[in-house]
C-alpha positions in Angstrom: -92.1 31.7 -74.8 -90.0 34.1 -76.8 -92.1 37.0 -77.7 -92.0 38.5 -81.1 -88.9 40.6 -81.5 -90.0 44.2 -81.7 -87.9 45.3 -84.8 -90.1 43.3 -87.3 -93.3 44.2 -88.4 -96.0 42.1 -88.7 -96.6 39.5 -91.2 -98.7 40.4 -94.0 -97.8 38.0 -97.0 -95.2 38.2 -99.5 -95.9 40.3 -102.8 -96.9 38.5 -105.6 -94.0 36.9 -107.6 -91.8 37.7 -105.2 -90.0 34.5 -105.3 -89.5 35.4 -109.1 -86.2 36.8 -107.5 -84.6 33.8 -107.1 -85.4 32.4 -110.9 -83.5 35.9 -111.5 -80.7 35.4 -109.2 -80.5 31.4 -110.9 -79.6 33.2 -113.9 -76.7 35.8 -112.5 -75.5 34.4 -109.5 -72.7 36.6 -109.0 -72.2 39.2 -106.5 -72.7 42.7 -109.1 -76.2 41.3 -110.0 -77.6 40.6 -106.4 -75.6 43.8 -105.2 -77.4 45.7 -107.7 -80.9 44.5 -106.1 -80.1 43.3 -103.0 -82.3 46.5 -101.1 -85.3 44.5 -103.0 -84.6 41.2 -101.5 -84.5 42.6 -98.2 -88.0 44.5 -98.2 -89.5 41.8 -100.7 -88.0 38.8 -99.1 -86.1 38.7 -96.1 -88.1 40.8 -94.1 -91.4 39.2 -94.7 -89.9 35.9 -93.7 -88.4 37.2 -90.5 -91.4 38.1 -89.5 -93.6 35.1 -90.4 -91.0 33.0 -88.2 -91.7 34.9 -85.3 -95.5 34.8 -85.9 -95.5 30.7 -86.8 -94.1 30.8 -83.5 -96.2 32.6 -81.3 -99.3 30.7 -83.5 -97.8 27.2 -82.6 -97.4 28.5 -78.8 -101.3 28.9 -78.8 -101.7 25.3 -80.1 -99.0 24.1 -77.4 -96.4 23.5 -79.9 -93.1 25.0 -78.2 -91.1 25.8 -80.9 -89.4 29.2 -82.1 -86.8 30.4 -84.1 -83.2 31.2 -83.3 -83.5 34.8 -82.6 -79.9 35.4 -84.0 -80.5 33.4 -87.1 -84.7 33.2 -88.0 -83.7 33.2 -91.2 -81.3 31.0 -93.6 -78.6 33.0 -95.4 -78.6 34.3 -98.5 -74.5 33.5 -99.1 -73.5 30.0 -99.5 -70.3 28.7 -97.7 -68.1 27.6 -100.2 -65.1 26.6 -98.1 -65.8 22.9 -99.5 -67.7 22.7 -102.3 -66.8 22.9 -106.0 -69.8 25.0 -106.3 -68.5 28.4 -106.3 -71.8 30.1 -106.9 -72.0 32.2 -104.1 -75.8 32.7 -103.4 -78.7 30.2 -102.5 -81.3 30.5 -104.7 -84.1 29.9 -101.9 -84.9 31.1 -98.3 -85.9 28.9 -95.5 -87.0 29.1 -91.3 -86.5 26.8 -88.7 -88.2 26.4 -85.6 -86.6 24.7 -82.6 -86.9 23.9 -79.0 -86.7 27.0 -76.8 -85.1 28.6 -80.3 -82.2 26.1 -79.6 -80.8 24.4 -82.6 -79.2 21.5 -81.0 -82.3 20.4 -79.7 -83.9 17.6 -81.5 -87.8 18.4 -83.6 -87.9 20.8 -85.8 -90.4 22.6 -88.4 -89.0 23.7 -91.2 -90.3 26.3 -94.2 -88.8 26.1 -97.3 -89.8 28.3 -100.3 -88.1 29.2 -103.9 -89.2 29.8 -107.6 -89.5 26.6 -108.3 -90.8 24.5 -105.0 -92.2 25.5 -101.8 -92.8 22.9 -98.9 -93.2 22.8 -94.7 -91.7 20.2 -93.0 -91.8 18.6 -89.4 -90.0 16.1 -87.3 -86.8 14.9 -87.1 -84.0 15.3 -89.3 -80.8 13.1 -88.5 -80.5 13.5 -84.8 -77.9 11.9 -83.5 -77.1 8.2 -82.7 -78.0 7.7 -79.3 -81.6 9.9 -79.6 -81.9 7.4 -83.3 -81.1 4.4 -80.7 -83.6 5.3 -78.1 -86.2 6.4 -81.3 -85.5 2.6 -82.4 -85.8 0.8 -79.0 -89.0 2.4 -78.0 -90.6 1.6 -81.9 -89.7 -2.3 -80.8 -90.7 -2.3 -77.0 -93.7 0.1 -77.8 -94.5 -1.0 -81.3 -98.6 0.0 -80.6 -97.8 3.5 -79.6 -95.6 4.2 -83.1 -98.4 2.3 -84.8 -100.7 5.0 -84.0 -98.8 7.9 -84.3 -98.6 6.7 -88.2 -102.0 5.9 -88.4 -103.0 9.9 -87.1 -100.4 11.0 -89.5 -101.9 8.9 -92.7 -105.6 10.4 -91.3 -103.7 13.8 -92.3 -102.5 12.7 -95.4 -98.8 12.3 -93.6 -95.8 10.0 -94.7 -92.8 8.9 -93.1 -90.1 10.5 -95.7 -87.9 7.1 -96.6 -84.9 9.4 -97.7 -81.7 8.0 -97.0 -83.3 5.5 -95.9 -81.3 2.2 -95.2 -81.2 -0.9 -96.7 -80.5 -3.2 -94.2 -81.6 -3.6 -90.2 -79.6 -1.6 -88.3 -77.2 -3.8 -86.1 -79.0 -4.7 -83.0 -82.3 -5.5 -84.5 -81.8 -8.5 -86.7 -85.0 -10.0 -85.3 -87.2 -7.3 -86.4 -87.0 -9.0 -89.7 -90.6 -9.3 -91.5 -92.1 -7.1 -88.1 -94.6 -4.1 -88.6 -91.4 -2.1 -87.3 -89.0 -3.1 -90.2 -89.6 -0.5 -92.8 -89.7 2.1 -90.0 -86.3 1.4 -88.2 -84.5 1.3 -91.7 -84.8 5.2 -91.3 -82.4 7.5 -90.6 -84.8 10.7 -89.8 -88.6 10.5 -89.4 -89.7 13.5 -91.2 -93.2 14.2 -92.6 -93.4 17.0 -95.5 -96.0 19.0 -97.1 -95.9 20.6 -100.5 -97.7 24.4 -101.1 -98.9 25.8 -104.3 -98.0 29.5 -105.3 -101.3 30.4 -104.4 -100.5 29.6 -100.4 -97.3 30.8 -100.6 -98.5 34.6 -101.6 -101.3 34.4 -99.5 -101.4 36.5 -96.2 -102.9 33.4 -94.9 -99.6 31.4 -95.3 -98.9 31.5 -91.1 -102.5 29.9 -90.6 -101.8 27.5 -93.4 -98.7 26.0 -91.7 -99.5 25.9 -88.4 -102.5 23.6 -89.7 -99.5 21.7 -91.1 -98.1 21.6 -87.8 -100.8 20.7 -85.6 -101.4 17.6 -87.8 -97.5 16.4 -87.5 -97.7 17.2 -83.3 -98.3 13.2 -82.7 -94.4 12.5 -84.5 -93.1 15.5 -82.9 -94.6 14.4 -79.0 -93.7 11.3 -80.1 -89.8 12.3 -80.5 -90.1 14.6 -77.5 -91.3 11.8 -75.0 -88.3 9.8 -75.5 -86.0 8.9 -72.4 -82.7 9.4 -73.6 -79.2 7.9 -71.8 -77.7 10.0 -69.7 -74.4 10.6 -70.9 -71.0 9.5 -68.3 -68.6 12.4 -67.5 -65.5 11.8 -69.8 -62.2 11.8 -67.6 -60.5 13.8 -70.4 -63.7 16.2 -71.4 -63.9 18.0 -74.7 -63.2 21.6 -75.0 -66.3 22.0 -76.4 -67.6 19.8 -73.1 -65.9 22.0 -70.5 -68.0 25.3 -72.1 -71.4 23.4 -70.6 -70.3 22.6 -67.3 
């Protein structure tokens, strides 16, 4: 486990209306504005959040949740990329952290804390992972249906929903015959995330770590769920990637 990193302080809540900032920055996104008060969204804002992500972690370690940020990146970025989009604004208007797997991004669960002016939410599971952990997600739902069946069940005892976002409108190919099964609505997903909203008064309280890792203890079922999967081994191309050759 990934201790806290020693350069940020502790977390003690962010100042009240401090999210205010990105109402503000809605209203004059351009670089002389946020220039102008950029040394307040660091003190007020960015620091804070570094500093909760490393203390969510080390909270979710003592409830045997291993997740942690990226130590190069616990934090979203303020600057948007706008190589390809016709939005040319170039600041987001929110900040966000991500916990992962041994702080690992490309390993699939995640808890994720969004907050803004307008909406604040914590989130847990597992966003779009790719097509062969989806398949194996799928496959154990059919051959196991019991063993999902109760992970949603503990997840509507918290209040928890299966987000149905992007969600598809047909079977995917392979499972026809789940057709009018307990399963159908659930392997129509694409990503089986649960979310939580939270009112200004969590966000600004000094409480806020406690009152997400509450969040996160009650998703753990989706998350084990996710994490117990047997996934194919992939075969040795005889013409490896570039990118393949790196993880040898």
């Amino acid at each position: 486990m990934q201790q806290t990193n020693p350069k940020f302080e502790n977390f003690a809540g962010f100042q009240s209306g401090a999210f205010d900032f990105f109402r503000k920055l809605h209203r004059n996104n351009n670089r002389p504005w946020f220039l102008k008060h950029k040394d307040s969204f660091q003190e007020t804002l960015l620091k804070p959040m570094r500093a909760l992500a490393f203390e969510w972690a080390e909270a979710l370690h003592d409830k045997g949740i291993p997740l942690e940020p990226s130590a190069k990146s616990p934090v979203s970025r303020i600057y948007r990329d706008l190589r390809f989009s016709p939005d040319k604004r170039p600041y987001n208007t929110f900040l966000s952290t991500a916990l992962y797997r041994k702080g690992n991004k490309s390993l699939p669960g995640v808890l994720y804390l969004h907050l803004a002016a307008s909406e604040a939410f914590v989130a847990s599971g597992f966003w779009q992972p790719e097509p062969a952990f989806l398949l194996a997600w799928r496959s154990t739902m059919t051959s196991r249906p019991a063993a999902f069946s109760k992970v949603v069940a503990e997840l509507k005892r918290q209040r928890l929903q299966l987000s149905t976002e992007s969600a598809m409108k047909r079977l995917p190919r392979g499972f026809d015959v789940q057709v009018g099964s307990p399963m159908e609505s659930f392997l129509k997903l694409k990503s089986f995330i649960v979310t939580r909203k939270l009112s200004q008064k969590e966000v600004y309280s000094p409480r806020l770590v406690e009152t997400i890792t509450k969040f996160a203890v009650e998703s753990k079922p989706l998350l084990e769920f996710g994490w117990a999967l047997r996934l194919p081994r992939k075969t040795p191309s005889a013409h490896p990637t570039f990118e393949e050759t790196l993880l040898e």
